[in-house]
C-alpha positions in Angstrom: 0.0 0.0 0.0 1.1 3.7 -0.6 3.2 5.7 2.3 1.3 9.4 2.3 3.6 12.2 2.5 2.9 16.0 2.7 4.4 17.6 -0.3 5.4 16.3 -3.8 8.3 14.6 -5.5 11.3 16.3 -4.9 9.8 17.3 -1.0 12.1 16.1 1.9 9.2 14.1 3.0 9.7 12.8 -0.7 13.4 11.9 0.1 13.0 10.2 4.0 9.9 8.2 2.1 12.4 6.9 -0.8 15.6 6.9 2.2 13.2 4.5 4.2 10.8 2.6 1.8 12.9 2.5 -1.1 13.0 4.4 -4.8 9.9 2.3 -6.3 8.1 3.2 -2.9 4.5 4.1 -3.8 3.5 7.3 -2.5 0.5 9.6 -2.4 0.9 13.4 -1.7 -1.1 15.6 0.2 -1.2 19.1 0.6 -1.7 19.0 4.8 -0.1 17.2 7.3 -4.1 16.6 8.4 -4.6 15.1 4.7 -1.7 12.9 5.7 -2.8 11.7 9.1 -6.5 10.9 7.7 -5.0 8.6 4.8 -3.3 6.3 7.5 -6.1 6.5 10.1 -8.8 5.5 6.8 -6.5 2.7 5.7 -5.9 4.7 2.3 -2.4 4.7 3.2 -0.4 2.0 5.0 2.1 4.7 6.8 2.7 8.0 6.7 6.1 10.5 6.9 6.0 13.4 8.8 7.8 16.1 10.5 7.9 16.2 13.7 10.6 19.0 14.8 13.8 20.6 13.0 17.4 21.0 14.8 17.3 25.0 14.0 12.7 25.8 14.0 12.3 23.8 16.9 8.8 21.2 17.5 5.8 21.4 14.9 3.7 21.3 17.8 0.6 21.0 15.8 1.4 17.4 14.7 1.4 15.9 18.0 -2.1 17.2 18.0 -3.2 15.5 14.6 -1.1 12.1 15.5 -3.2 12.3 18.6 -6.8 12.8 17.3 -6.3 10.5 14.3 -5.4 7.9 17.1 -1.9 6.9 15.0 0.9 5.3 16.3 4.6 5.9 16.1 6.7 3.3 14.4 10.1 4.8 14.0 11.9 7.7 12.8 14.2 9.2 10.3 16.7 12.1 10.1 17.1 13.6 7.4 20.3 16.5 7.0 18.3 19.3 5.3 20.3 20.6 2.5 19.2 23.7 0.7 20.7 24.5 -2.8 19.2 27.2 -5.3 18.4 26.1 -8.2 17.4 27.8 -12.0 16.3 26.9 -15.4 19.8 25.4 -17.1 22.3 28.2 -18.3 21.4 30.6 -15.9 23.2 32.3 -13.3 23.3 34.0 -9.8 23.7 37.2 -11.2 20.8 36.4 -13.7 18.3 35.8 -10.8 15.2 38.6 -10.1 12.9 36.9 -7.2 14.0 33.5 -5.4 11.0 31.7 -4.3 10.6 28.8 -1.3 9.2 27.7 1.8 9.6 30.9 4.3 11.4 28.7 6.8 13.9 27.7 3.8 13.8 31.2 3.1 15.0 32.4 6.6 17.3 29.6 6.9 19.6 30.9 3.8 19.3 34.9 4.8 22.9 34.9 5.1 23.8 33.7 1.6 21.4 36.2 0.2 22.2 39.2 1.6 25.6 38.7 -0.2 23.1 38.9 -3.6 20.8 42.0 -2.4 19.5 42.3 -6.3 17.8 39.3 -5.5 14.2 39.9 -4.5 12.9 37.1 -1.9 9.3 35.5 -2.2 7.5 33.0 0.1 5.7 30.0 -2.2 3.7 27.0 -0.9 7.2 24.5 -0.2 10.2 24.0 -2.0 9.8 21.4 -4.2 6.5 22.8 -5.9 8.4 26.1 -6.2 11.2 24.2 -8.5 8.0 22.7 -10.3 6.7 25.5 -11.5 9.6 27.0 -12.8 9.9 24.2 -14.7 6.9 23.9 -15.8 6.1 27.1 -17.2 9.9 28.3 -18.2 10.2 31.0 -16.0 13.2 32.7 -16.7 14.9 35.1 -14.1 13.1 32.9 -11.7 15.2 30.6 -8.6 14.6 28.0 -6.0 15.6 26.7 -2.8 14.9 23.3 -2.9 16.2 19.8 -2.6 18.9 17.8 -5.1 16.2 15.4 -5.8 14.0 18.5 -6.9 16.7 19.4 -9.3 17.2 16.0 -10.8 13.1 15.2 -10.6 12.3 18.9 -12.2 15.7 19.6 -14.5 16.8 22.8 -12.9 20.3 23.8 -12.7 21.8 24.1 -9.4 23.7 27.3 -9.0 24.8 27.1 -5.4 24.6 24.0 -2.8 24.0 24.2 1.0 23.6 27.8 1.3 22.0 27.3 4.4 23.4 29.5 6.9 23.5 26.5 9.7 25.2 23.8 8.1 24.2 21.6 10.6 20.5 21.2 10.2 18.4 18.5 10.6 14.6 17.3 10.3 13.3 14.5 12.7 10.4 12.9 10.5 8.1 10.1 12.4 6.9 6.8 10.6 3.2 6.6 11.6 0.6 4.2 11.3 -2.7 2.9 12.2 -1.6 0.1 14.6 1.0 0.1 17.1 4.1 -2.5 16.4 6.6 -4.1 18.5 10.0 -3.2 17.1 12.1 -7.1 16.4 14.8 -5.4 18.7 13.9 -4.3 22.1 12.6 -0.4 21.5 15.8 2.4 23.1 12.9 5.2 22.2 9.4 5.9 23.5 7.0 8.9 22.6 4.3 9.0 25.4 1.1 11.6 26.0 0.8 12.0 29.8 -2.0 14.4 31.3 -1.1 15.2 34.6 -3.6 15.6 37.7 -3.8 19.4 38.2 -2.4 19.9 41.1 0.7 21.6 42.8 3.7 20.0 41.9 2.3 17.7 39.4 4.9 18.5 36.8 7.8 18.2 39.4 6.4 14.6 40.8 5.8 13.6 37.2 9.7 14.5 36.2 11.0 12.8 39.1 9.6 9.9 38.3 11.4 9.3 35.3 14.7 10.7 37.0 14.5 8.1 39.3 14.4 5.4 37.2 17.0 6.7 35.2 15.0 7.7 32.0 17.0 11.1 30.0 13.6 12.8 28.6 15.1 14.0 24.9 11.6 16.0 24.7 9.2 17.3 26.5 6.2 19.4 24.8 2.9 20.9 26.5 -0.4 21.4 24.9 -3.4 22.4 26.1 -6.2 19.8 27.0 -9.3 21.5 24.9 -11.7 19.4 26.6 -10.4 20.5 30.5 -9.7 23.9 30.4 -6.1 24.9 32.0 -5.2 20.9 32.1 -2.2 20.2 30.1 -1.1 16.9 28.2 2.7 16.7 27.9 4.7 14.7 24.9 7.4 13.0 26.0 10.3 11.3 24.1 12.4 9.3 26.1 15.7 7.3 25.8 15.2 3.6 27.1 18.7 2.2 28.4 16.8 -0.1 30.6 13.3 -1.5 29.6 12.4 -2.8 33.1 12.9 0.4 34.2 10.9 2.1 31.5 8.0 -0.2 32.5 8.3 0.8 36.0 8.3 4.1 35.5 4.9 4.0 33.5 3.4 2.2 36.3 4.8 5.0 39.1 3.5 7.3 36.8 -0.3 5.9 35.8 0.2 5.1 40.1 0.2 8.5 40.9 -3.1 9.7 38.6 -1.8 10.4 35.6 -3.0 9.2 32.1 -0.6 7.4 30.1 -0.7 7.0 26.4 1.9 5.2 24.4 2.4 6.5 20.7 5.2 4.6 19.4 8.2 2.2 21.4 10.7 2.3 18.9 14.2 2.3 17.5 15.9 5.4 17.6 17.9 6.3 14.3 19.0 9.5 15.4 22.5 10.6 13.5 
């Protein structure tokens, strides 16, 4: 079955879908990371990519809260280095360039590199890879890109300069989801857990200690607002598992103490 993924062919959900399911995997592309959550949760699509947080933009805290109402599961991850090159029609150059058009957050990740080309007038468009699309598409001359080496190759544009993002270090953490939890073959060094915490004083502190005690290193720890319970908060956890007896333990102190506890995904970690 297809693997639904926001963006088209040339996306970086494009590229972690062909890193992680292969070239010939069959995907289906949505505009909305909501489009993508409904495919898995209506059995349209058998797993889906998505973003989850970037190295540089921080947590896309609204995806926790679609993975969450769509009731899907985590089954691993993927990081993807994010690599931004700007790209033209063939035989153009730098100097040729009018308006640059991308993603804003691709735009304000290469601010640097373009204020050494201030002739270069900067516009936002839907994502990168349906900017380089167009271009080609409709031979728009004077035009550039910021977009992805499979963009180039997929759209034949002409890359004029690679990596020009200011942070050379930048990565993506996309999530493998799916309808239906799975046991990993290995046993799981990763968890991502919901917990809603009784609203009380010190709730946060008790639940934090918790984990401490059994030795658990929390790699994330996002709050959102319960709709339903005014001013009660859930909280997203990741967490490293060295030791899965203590893992289990901790859950138990913690559903022990009051607090809802829902597992999203026990996985293996691939982080670089």
């Amino acid at each position: 079955m297809p693997i639904a993924i926001q963006g088209i062919p040339g996306s970086f959900h494009h590229q972690v879908a062909i890193n992680v399911f292969g070239i010939d995997a069959d995907v289906l592309s949505f505009d909305t990371f909501e489009e993508v959550a409904a495919a898995v949760g209506n059995g349209s699509a058998s797993q889906g990519v998505m973003a989850i947080e970037n190295s540089i933009a921080g947590a896309i805290l609204p995806n926790y809260e679609v993975i969450d109402r769509h009731g899907l599961f985590i089954q691993g991850e993927h990081y993807l280095p994010i690599s931004h090159n700007l790209m033209a029609l063939p035989g153009l150059k730098v100097e040729n360039l009018q308006v640059v058009k991308s993603h804003p957050m691709a735009i304000l990740q290469c601010q640097t590199f373009f204020q050494k080309h201030p002739h270069i007038k900067l516009e936002p468009g839907k994502d990168t890879a349906s900017v380089a699309r167009e271009i080609s598409e409709k031979k728009l001359q004077y035009q550039g890109a910021i977009a992805s080496h499979k963009a180039a190759e997929i759209y034949g544009m002409e890359i004029l300069a690679e990596n020009i993002q200011t942070v050379k270090e930048n990565f993506t953490r996309f999530i493998l989801l799916a309808k239906e939890p799975e046991k990993p073959a290995q046993i799981p060094n990763k968890a991502s857990l919901k917990v809603i915490i009784r609203n009380e004083k010190g709730a946060l502190a008790k639940l934090l200690q918790i984990f401490a005690d059994q030795d658990l290193d929390l790699s994330k720890i996002q709050s959102i607002p319960v709709i339903e319970k005014p001013w009660d908060y859930a909280f997203f956890i990741d967490t490293l598992i060295s030791d899965y007896t203590k893992y289990s333990k901790a859950l138990e102190k913690v559903r022990g103490a009051g607090n809802e506890v829902k597992i999203f995904g026990e996985y293996i970690s691939q982080k670089p």
